[in-house]
N, C-alpha and C positions, 0 to 999 in steps of 0.2 A: 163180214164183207163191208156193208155199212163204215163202222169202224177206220178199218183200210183204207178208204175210199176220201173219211172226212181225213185223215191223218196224210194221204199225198194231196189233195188240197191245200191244207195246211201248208205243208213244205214247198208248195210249187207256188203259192204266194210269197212267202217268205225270200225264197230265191228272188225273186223277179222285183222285192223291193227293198234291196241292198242300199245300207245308208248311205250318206254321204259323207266324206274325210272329215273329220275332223279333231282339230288338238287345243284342246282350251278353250272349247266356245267358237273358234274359227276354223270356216273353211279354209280346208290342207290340200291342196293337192298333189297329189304324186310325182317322184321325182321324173325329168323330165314334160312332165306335163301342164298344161294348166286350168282355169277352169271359165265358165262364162255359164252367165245367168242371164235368163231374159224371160218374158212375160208373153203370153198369148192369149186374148182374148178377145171377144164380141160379142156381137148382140143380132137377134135375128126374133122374129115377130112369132116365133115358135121354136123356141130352143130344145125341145128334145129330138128335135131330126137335125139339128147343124151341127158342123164340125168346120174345123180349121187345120191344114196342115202348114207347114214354114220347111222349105228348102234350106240347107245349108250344104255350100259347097266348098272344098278343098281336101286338107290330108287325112279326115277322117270325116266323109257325108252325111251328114244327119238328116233324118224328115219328122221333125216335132208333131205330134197331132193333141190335138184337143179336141172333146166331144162338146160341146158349148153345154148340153142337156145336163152333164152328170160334174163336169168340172168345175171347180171354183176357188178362187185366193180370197184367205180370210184376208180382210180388213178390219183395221185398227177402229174401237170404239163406235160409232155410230155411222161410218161409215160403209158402203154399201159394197157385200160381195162382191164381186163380177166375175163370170163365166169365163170361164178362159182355165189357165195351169202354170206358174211357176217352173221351169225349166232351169236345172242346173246339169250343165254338162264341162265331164272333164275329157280333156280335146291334147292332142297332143299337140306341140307347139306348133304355131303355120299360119298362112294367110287365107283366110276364109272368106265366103260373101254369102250371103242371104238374097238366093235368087227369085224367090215368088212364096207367096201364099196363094194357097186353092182355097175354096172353103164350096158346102154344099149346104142347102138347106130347102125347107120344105115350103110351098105354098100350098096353102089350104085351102079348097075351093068346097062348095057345095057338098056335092057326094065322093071327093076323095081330094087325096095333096099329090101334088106333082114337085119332083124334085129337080133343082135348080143348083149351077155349079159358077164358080167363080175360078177366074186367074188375075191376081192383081200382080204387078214387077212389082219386085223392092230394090233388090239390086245395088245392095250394100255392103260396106267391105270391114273386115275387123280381125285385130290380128289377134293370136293366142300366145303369149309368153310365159313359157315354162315356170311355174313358182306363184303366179300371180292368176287374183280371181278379178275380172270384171264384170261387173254387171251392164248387160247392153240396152237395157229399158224393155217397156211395153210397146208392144206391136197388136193393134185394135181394129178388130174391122167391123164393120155395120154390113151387114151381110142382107141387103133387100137386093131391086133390079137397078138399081143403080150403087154396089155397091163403092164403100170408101175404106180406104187403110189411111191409119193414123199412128204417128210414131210419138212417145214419151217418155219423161223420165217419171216414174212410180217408183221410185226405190223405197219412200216410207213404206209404201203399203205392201208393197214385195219382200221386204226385208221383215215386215213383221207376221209374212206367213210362212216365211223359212223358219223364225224362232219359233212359231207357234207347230210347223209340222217338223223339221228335223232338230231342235233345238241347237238351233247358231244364236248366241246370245251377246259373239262379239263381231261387228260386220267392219270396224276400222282397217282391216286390210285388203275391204273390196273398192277397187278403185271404178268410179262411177262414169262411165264412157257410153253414152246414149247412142244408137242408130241412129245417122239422117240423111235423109233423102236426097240426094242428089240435085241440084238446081237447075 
């Protein structure tokens, strides 16, 4: 029984962490579709009770999450982790927007933590064209009582925890199109 038990484990990991396209070192994406890569990270004064989710709205709804505690994008050489996750999604073609991040995290007081929640607008727009991968940058929040979102472009350090977790070892055909904020 044991046995059985480790062996749909197995399998029901496996399913749930299907690779990503690719042909020669580069992400492929599917005919008719296309793909978009973007970054989600922060920071909060007790990272294993925060989390972040990201909205995305249009012809196929996404809600990205990240656990800040358990997730993390390798960084290139001495450069430092950060909490957050790597996001590559293939999206049928269409016009999309990035309506809000939530994020929750814990305050820690004397004899217990109280848990605390954020809604920051992002309220960004970005299209998907079938055949073509962009990458949309890092979106960063500092998750205290006065939190902040911050948008960038990280594609070294993004791009070398693609090759380091899915091995993409050719990124020339990601065309690098950052999120920004509205004025």
């Amino acid at each position: 029984m044991r046995r059985l038990f480790a062996l749909f484990v197995c399998v029901l990991f496996t399913a749930c962490a299907s690779p990503l396209p690719l042909q020669d070192g580069r992400l492929n994406p599917p005919a008719g579709q296309g793909m978009v890569l973007l970054s989600l990270t922060g920071q909060a004064n007790y990272l294993m009770g925060a989390s972040l989710s990201l909205d995305i709205a249009g012809p196929a709804p996404q809600q990205l999450i990240t656990r800040l505690g358990t997730d993390m994008i390798q960084a290139p050489g001495s450069e430092e982790n950060p909490a957050g996750k790597l996001f590559a999604l293939t999206l049928p073609a269409g016009e999309y927007r990035t309506s809000q991040v939530r994020g929750s995290f814990i305050v820690v007081g004397v004899h217990s933590g109280e848990a605390r929640y954020v809604t920051l607008p992002l309220n960004t727009d970005f299209r998907v064209v079938a055949g073509q991968v962009v990458y949309l940058g890092n979106v960063n929040v500092a998750l205290n009582f006065a939190s902040t979102l911050r948008l960038s472009n990280t594609a070294e350090r993004d791009f070398y925890d693609l090759k380091q977790r899915d091995g993409v070892t050719d990124t020339r055909n990601i065309l690098i199109e950052p999120l920004r904020l509205a004025q």
